[in-house]
N, C-alpha and C positions, 0 to 999 in steps of 0.2 A: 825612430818614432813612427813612420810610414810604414812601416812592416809592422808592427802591432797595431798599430789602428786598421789595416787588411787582415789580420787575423780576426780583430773583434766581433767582427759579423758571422763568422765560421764556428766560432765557437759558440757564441749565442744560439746561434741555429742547434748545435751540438744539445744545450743544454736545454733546449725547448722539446728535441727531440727526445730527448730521457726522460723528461717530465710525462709527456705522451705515454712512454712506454711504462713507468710505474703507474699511470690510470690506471693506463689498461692489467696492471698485475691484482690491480685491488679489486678488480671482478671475480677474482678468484679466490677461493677459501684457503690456502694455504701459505708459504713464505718461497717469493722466487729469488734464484739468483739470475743475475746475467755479466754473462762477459762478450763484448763487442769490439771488433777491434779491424778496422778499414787496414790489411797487410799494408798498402804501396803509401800511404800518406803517414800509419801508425795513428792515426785519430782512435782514441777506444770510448767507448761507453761501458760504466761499470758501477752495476746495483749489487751490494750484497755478495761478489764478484769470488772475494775471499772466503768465505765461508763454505762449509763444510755440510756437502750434500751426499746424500743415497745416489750412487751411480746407477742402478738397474744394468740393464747390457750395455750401458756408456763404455763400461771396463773392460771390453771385448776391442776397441781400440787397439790399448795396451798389449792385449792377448796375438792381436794382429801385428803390430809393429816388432816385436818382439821373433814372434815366430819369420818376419823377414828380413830382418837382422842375425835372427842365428842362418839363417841360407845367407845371406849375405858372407857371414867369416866361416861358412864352409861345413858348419855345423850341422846343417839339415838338409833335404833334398829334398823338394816341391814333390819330387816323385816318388817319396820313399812313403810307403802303405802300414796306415795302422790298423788293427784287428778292433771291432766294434764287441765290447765284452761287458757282462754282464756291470759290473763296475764302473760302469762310461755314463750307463744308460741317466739323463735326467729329466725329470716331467719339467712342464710351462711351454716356454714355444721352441718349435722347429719340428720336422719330420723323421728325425733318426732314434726316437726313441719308438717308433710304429716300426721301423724295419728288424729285422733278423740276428741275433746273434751270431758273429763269427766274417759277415759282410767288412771285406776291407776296402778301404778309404784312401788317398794319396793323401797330403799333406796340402795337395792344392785344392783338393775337393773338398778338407775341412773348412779350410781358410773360408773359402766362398760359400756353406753351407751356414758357419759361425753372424759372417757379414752378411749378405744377402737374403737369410731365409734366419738370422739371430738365432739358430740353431744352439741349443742350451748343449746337447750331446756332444756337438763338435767343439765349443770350447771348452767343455771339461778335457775333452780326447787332446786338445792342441796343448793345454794349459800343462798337459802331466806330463807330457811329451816334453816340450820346450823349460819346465819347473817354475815354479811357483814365485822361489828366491829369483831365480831369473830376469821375472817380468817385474821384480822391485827397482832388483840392479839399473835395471833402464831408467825407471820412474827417479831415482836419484839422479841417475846420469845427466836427465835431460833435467836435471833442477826443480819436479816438483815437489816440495817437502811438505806439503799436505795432502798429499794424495796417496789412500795405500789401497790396494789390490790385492790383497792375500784372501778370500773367502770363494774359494768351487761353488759352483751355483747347487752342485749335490750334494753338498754336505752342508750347506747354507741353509736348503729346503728341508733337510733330515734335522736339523736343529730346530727349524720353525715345528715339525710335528712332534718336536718333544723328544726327539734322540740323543745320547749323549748326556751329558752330566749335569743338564740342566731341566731332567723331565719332570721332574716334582716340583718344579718353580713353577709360576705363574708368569704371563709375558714379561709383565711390569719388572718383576723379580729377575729374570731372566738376562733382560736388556743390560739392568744393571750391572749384572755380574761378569757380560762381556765387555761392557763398556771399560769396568774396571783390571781386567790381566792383559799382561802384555801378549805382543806382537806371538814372541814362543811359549808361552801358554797355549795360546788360542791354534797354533802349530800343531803340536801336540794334541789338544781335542779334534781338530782336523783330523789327523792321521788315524787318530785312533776310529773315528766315525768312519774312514772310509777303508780300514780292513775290518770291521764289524760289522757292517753292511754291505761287503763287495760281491755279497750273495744274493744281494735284495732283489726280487722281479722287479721287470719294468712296472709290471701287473699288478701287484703287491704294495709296488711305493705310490702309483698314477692312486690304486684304490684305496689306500689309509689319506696319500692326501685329500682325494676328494669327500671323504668323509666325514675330516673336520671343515674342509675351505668352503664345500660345494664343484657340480665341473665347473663352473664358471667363477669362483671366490664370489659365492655372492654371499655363504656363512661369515657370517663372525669377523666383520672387516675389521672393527677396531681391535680387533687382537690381531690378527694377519697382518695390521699396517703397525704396531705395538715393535710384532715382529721383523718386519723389513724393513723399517727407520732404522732399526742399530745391524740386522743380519745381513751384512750389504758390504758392498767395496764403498769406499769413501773419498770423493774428493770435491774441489774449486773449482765450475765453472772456470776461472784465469787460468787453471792449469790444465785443464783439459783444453782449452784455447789454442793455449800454449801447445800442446801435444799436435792436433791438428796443424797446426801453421810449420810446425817442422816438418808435416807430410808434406805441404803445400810448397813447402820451401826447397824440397829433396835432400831434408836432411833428419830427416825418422828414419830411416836405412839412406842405400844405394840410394841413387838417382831414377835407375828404371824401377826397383821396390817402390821407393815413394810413388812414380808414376801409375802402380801396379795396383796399388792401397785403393789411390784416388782414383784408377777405374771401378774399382769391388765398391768403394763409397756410392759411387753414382747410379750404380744397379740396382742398389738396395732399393726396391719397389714402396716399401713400407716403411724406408731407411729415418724420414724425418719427418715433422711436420709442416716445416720452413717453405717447400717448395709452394705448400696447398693454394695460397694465395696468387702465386708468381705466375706468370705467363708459361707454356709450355716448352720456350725453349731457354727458357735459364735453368742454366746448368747448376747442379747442386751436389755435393758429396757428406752425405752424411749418417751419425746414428743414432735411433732413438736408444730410450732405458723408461722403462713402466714398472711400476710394482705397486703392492699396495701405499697408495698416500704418495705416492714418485711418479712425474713424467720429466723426463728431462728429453732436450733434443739438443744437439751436438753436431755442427756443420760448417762447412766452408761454401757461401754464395758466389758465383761467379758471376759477377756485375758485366764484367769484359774481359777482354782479351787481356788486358794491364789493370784488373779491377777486382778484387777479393776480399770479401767479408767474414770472417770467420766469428762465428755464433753458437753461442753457448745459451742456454735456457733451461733453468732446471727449476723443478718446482716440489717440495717437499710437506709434509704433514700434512695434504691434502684431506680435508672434511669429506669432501664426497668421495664415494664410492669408485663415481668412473670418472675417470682422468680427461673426459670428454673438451671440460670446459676449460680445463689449464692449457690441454692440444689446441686450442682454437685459439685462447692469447697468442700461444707460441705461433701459431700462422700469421696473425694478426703482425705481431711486432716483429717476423720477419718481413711481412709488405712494407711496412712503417719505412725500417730499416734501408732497405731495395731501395724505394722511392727516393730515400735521402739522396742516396750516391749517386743517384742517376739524375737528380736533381741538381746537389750542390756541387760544388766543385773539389773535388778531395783533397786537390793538393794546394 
């Protein structure tokens, strides 16, 4: 009876503290999730937790755990160099769609160019490398069964400018029609779009997309975002939690791989929003995912030495334009967050 009457007060705090954090989500024009979850005590907080969000480059995680795991059982070699070719090449962010055809890359330099610089080119290049089924395989392995990962972000973006067998559709139209075929269907439209475009210029695809989007997507957002609500990898804040905490834990690969993850997490400059609020030396490993009407952010806080937060925040169907105001919840309620554990007592 003393043991529950000492918990009561922790968990009230708990649920005050969630209250707090849906406020603060209703400032925002769109529908967030969150999965929260203190590793050493297993205390979680959870909005909306299960459901089913637009990953943006969230899914590059996957893309990374995966590629060290196949080096882990021998399959790959950090040092082994892929040829940067015309078929690689993808617009939106990172720096290797500006360099050279025929430029090769190690496997280590994608990895970090993928994470660290969200480089769109180096996880198409890692993703064809290591296969596609591959990075499913995992996502089963590790138990998430809402979360699927099958969409190249280059065949993703050629689908949003109307390539493939859905050009005479309108977004609305469109949406639907992938919402509705299966996993090998949509396989098969895949493959097909990337040997019918493996000729495409970098120059050619940067200039049709920016023709309907604008450089900066400032055309035509509510079809842009029509478009990358459904053209998108898909999962749970829980489960992408979930993914993270097995890095955390050194059991997403090896022991020095998971080590290796969560140094690339912590580099990432631009990796999260989570830190923005925090003091400068709390440590943070994480990734964002933007798209039209998507900002999600995806992290593990290091409160202490014996102290781990892992942080999910995604926010979907966004009204506005620029994802400004949901990045700045997402700060907000990882201060929220921080202060708790450093307040109340976790265990």
């Amino acid at each position: 009876m003393s043991n529950e009457k000492s918990k009561q007060p922790a968990d009230q705090e708990l649920s005050k503290l969630k209250a707090e954090l849906v406020k603060i989500s209703k400032d925002v024009k769109g529908q967030m999730g969150l999965f929260m979850k203190h590793v050493e005590s297993g205390k979680e907080v959870a909005i909306d937790a299960d459901k089913i969000f637009p990953l943006g480059s969230v899914f590059k995680l996957a893309v990374m755990m995966e590629v060290f795991r196949q080096v882990d059982e021998g399959l790959l070699d950090m040092n082994e160099k892929l040829r940067l070719e015309s078929r690689n090449y993808c617009i939106g962010s990172g720096i290797l769609q500006y360099l050279t055809p025929g430029l090769e890359l190690t496997i280590r330099d994608l990895v970090t160019l993928m994470i660290i610089a969200t480089d769109n080119t180096a996880s198409e290049m890692l993703w064809k490398r290591v296969g596609i089924q591959r990075v499913n395989m995992l996502i089963r392995d590790l138990g998430l069964a809402r979360t699927s990962i099958y969409l190249p972000w280059r065949e993703g973006f050629l689908l949003t400018m109307g390539k493939g067998p859905f050009k005479d559709l309108t977004a609305q139209e469109a949406a639907r029609k992938w919402k509705g075929i299966s996993d090998l269907e949509r396989m098969k439209i895949l493959n097909d779009i990337d040997t019918q475009y493996a000729n495409l210029s970098i120059e050619d695809f940067r200039h049709e997309y920016e023709n309907l989007y604008g450089m900066k997507e400032e055309k035509k957002f509510k079809i842009q975002r029509e478009y990358d609500q459904v053209f998108d990898n898909l999962g749970t804040p829980r489960e992408i939690g979930a993914m993270l905490e097995k890095i955390l834990q050194g059991e997403g690969a090896s022991s020095s791989s998971s080590k290796e993850m969560l140094a690339m997490l912590m580099r990432n400059p631009s990796g999260s929003t989570h830190p923005q609020f925090l003091s400068d030396d709390v440590m943070v490993a994480a990734k964002t995912g933007i798209t039209a009407g998507t900002a999600n952010s995806a992290g593990i806080i290091f409160v202490g030495p014996k102290s781990h937060i892992v942080l999910c925040i995604f926010f979907k169907n966004l009204i506005e334009k620029s994802p400004e105001k949901a990045q700045m919840a997402e700060a907000r309620i990882a201060r929220l967050i921080y202060d708790h554990f450093t307040r109340v007592k976790s265990a």
